[in-house]
N, C-alpha and C positions, 0 to 999 in steps of 0.2 A: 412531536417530541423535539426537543431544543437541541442545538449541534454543541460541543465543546469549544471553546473558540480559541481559549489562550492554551493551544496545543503547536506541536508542529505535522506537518500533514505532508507526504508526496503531492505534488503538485504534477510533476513530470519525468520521465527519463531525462539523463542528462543530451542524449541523442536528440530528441522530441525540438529543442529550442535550439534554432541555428541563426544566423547571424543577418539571415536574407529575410527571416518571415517571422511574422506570429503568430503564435499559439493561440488558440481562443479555450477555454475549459470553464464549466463550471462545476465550482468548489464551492460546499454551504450554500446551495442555493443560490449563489451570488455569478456572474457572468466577470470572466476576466481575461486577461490577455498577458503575454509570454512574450518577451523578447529580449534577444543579448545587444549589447552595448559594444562600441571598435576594441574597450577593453577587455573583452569576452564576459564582464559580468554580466548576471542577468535582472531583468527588472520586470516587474509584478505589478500593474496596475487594472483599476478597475476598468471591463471592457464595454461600458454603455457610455458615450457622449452625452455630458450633462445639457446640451442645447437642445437635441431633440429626441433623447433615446436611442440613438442608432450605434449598431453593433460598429466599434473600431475593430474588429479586425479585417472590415470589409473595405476599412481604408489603405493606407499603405504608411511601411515604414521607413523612413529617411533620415539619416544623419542621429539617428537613438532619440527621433520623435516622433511620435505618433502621427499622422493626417488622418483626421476623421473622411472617408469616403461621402457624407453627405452633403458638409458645407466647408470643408475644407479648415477646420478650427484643428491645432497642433497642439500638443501637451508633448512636456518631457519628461525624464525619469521620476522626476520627482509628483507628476500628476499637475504640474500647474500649467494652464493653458500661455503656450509663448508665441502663439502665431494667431492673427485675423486676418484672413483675406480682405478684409470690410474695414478694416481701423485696428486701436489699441488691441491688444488681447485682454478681453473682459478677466479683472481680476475676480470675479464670484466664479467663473466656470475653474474647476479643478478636480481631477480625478483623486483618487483615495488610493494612494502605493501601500504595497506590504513589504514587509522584513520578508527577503528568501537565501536561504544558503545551500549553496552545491555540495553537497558531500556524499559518499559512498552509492557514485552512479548515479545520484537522484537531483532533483531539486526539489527541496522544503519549503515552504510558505508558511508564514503565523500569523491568522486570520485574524487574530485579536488585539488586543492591546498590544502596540507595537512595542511599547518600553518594556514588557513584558519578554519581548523574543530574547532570549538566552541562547545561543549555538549549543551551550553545555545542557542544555535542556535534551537533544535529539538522541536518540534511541542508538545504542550501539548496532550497525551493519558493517563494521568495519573488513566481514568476509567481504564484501559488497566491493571494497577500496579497487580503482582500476591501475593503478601504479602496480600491486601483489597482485591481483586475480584477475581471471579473464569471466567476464560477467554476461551471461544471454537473458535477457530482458524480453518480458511479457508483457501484454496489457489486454485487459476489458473490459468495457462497460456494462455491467451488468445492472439490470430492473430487478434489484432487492435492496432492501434497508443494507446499511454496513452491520448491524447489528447479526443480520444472522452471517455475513462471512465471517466474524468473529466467531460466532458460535462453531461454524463449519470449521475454522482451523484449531480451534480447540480443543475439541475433542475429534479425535480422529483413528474411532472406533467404526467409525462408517465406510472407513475404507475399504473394508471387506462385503458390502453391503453394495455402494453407490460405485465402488470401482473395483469389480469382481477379477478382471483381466487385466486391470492396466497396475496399481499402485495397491491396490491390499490381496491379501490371501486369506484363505478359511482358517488360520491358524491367529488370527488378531484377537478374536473375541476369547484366546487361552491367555494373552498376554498379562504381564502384571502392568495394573497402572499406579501412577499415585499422581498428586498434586502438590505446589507446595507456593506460597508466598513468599516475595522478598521483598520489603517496601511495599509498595505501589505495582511490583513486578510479580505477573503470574504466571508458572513453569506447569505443564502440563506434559506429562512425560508415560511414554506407552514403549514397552520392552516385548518383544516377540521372539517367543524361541523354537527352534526347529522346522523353521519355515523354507517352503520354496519359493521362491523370487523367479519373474521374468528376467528374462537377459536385460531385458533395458533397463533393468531397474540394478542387476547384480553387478554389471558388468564398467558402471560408472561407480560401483563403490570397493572396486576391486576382489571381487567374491563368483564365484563359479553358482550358476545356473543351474546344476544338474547337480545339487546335494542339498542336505539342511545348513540355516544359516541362521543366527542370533542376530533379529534387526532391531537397532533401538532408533525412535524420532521420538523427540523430545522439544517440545512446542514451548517458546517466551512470548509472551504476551507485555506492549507496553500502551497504557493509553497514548490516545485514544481507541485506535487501531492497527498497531504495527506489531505484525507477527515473525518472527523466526522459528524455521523448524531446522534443527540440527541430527541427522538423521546420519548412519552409517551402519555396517553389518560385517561380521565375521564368520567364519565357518564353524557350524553347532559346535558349543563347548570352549572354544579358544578364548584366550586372552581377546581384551579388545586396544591393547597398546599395540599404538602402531596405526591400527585402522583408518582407512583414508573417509572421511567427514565427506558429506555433500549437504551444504548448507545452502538453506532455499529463505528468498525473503516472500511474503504476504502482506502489501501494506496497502490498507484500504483507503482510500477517500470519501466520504460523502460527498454526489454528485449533486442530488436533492434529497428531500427525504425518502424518496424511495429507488432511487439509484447512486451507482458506487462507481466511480474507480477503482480496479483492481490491478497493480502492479506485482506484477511477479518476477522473480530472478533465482540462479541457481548460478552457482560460482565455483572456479577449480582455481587454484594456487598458481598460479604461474613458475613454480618453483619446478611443477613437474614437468616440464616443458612442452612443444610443440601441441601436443595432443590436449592441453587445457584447453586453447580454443573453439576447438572443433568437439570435445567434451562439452562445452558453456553452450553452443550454438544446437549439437542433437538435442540435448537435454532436454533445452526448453522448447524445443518442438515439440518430444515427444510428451513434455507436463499441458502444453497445449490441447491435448487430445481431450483428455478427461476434465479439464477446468472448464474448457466449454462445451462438452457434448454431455458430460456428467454432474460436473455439479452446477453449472449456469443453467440449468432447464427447473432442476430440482430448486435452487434457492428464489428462483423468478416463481414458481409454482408457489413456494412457500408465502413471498410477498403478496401473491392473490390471496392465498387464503387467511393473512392478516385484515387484508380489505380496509386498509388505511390504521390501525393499530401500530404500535411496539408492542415489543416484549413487555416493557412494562408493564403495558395496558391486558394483558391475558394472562389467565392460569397455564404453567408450563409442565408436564410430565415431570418425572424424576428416573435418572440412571448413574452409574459411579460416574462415570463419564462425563456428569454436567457439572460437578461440581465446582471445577477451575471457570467455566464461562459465567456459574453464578456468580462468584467472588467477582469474577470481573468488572460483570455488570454491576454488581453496589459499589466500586469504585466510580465508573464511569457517571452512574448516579447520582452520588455524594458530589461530583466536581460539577455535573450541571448545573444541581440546585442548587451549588455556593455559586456559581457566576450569575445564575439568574437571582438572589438574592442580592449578590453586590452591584447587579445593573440596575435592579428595584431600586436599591436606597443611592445610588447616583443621584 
């Protein structure tokens, strides 16, 4: 199955890329490398040295140029090789840079047609902003296609299922759901009423433990893969003005075709003071639990039992619940086939 290319993608935390080292990651298959510049920007180039294959991040970074660790050939931001230990710097060797932009916590990367990278293209996480909110960042790699963590935050009727004690209750599968389109953007929205909630779960969205409580998470979906759920809860019956929001981001990566980057965050306003931080920092330890003891076992099982398939390639069940991830997928669909259409007639 073909990746989307002229999208924007998490490439990293903004933590992740510091001034001393690089990153190595791979994104579509492709092997690359991370590093920021004396101006704090950051630069994106490809991480195999075109002289003999070998991994640049295993070289060293100097001055915002690369030294390849084998034979000592240098490239700079821009990918064109500026240094030979041996003579001229061979004009044929040059690396391949990407368009990336720092914004809300992350670094973005667009794998595609560079002329194509639009900033106003990127997906609103402006919860995410670190100036307003104080942000606790996850990450992991998990061995499943991206396509099924799409499916996994989409619908998220399984919570009651796959995360019995930590994040759903026996009272989801009562809940109303619907779906709904806007453009190219799909909202998946699941309402839960007279529910009991864990303290870890009530007590960051400012709601008491020990009564029923009206929880709504309400899931956007934007391609390729970048999820927000916007979730919060009142006490059964009440008005929900007012209610303090705990907005979580999901935005997957393709690692390869059968592994993902998974970044996650969860964010509190900084308006509310001291206790946002230390809110941002429990939180996403305790979202940690069940991403990787619960759903990373289950989505890696799932990938075996495609046995090198997509979704596309197999007959899938039917429940109310799928129907926002179907839509999804014939968006993401439609936009392969036109790029692998207009790479054809190139």
């Amino acid at each position: 199955m073909p990746f989307i290319r002229n999208a924007w993608y998490v490439a990293a935390w903004d933590r992740e890329v510091t001034g001393q080292s690089m990153l190595s990651r791979h994104i579509l298959d492709e092997k690359l490398i991370f590093f920021r510049q004396a101006d704090g920007s950051v630069t994106a180039l490809s991480g195999v040295c075109p002289h003999r294959y070998a991994s640049l991040h295993m070289g060293r970074l100097e001055d915002g140029t690369v030294h390849c660790g084998y034979h000592g050939l240098g490239f700079d931001r821009t990918g064109a090789c500026v240094h030979n230990p041996f003579g001229a710097p061979p004009k044929g060797m040059r690396l391949r840079s990407y368009p990336v932009v720092e914004r809300f916590s992350a670094i973005w990367i667009w794998m595609g047609d560079p002329d194509a990278a639009d900033p106003a293209l990127l997906p609103d996480f402006s919860f995410n902003d670190p100036a307003d909110h104080c942000v606790g960042q996850g990450y992991l790699l998990v061995e499943a296609n991206w396509e099924l963590e799409v499916e996994n935050i989409l619908d998220l009727s399984h919570i009651q299922f796959l995360h019995p004690t930590t994040l759903g209750s026996s009272e989801v599968a009562n809940g109303a759901y619907e779906w709904r389109q806007e453009g190219d953007q799909i909202w998946s929205n699941r309402d839960v009423y007279g529910e009991m909630m864990r303290p870890e779960l009530a007590g960051p969205m400012g709601v008491p433990s020990d009564r029923p409580v009206d929880r709504w998470i309400h899931t956007r979906w934007d391609a390729p893969a970048n999820l927000a759920i916007f979730a919060g809860a009142v006490p059964a019956g009440q008005d929900r003005n007012g209610a303090r929001g705990t907005p979580t981001a999901h935005l997957f990566t393709p690692a390869t075709q059968g592994s993902t980057h998974y970044f996650y965050s969860i964010a509190f306003p900084r308006a509310i003071g001291p206790q946002a931080e230390m809110l941002a920092q429990t939180q996403v330890e305790f979202l940690k639990m069940p991403f990787e003891t619960e759903d990373l076992p289950m989505l890696e099982e799932q990938q075996r039992n495609l046995a090198g398939r997509s979704l596309r390639d197999v007959k899938l069940g039917w429940l109310p619940g799928d129907a926002a991830g179907a839509r999804a997928r014939n968006i993401l669909y439609a936009r392969m086939d036109a790029e692998a259409a207009a790479l054809a007639g190139s």
